[in-house]
C-alpha angles and dihedrals in degrees: 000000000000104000090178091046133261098278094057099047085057088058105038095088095053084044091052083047098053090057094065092042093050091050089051098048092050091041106037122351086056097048096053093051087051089057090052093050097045094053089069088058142074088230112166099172091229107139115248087025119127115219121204139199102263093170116217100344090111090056084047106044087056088060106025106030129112087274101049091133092067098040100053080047093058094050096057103032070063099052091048096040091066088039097060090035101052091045096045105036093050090039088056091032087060103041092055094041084052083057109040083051097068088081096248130176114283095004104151089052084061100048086050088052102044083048090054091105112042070062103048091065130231096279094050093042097049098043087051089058103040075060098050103040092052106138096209103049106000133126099251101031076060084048092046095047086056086065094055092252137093138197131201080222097190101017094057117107089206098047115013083097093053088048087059098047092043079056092041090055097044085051102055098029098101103054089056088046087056090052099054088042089064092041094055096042094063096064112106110245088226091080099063088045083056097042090042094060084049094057109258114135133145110001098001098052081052095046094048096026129026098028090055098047090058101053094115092054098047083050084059095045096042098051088037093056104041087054091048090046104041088053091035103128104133103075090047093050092045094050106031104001088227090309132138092030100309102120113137133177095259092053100048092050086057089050102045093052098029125003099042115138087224129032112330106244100207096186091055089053094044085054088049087042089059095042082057096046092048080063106041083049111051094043086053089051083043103056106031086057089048093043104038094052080054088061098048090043086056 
């Protein structure tokens, strides 16, 4: 009954645990302890080259340096970046799961296709729309030009950061419009039947009904969205590379350790990297406590 022996069998199950633990302190919880210890040094990641202790002048120096300006920018271009990301894309993500939902003809043609690009990846999706949103020779400088208007897109500096939240959100669009969709597949259908005979139909049957019965998928997207959004950097960099006013935190903490156009100061990102997680942080905290009592209330 026990081919490797009795002690052993006792242990197997401890040993099986401490491989995916292991895997977890090397890959992520090390990693994260080296960022916080590397934010109290003056670490450049240049061979030969002695790093020191310098306390808390990387933290400083992103709030009080020559270029303070930028760097409080970039933190609240951040902070409204995931606001107007987290309303509009569940809002959106919603409405067309509310839709798709109604049983209609060829829908799952039109949930692959509104998925498409949470599949097509960050580098195809933003070179796709630095093409379309030319403003010499793209399709919608072309469109805008057939309401008598026209618009520079990416190389605005007032709206070259909406251009890349209206992309954000059709990115990611998809993946919160799945969600729902589970969410509101699982309502009995009883209930509308109940609440039918009662007299809630149309927006009240969604408002008493189907939006409470989602909280918990609204919890997931919510929290799902503000982190993404909060640590988004990529699409940015792929469409403007920080430029016309689009800087965010995220995007500062990449340049500065790998993408600087001197040498990478890795203390000054991993400072970066902690003013982020303290964000990222403190919203998650935020909204689980405030979503999660919702669910309970309803």
């Amino acid at each position: 009954m026990y081919p490797f022996g009795r002690g052993i069998a006792r242990h197997l199950p401890l040993a099986l645990l401490m491989i995916p633990l292991l895997l977890y302190v090397v890959f992520a919880f090390g990693p994260s302890m080296a960022t916080v210890f590397f934010s109290f040094t003056d670490a450049t990641g240049i061979p030969g080259v002695r790093w020191h202790f310098v306390g808390f002048d990387n933290y400083r120096k992103l709030l009080f340096s020559s270029d303070q300006a930028e760097r409080l920018r970039s933190i609240r271009n951040s902070l409204e970046f995931a606001f107007l990301v987290v309303v509009i894309q569940n809002a959106i993500g919603l409405f067309m799961a509310v839709l798709l939902n109604r049983k209609l003809k060829g829908d799952a043609f039109y949930r692959a296709t509104f998925f498409l690009p949470v599949v097509l990846g960050v580098t195809v999706s933003g070179l796709v729309w630095r093409m379309m949103l030319n403003p010499m020779s793209g399709p919608m400088g072309e469109l805008f030009k057939m309401f008598g208007t026209r618009s520079n897109f990416l190389s605005s500096y007032d709206a070259a950061f909406y251009w890349i939240i209206f992309v954000q959100i059709w990115m990611y669009m998809g993946y919160s419009m799945t969600i729902f969709i589970a969410g509101l597949q699982s309502i009995p259908r009883d209930l509308y039947d109940s609440g039918h005979i009662d007299g809630a139909s149309g927006w009240k049957a969604f408002r008493y009904i189907t939006f409470p019965m989602i909280a918990p998928a609204v919890t997931v997207n919510t929290l799902l969205s503000i982190i993404g959004a909060l640590q988004t950097f990529d699409i940015i960099y792929v469409l403007t590379n920080g430029g016309f006013n689009t800087r965010t935190l995220a995007l500062d903490v990449y340049r500065d350790a790998i993408a600087n156009n001197t040498t990478a100061d890795y203390g000054l990102a991993s400072a970066g990297a902690m003013v982020l997680f303290l964000f990222v942080f403190v919203f998650t905290v935020v909204f689980m406590y405030l979503l999660r009592r919702r669910e309970v209330d309803l």
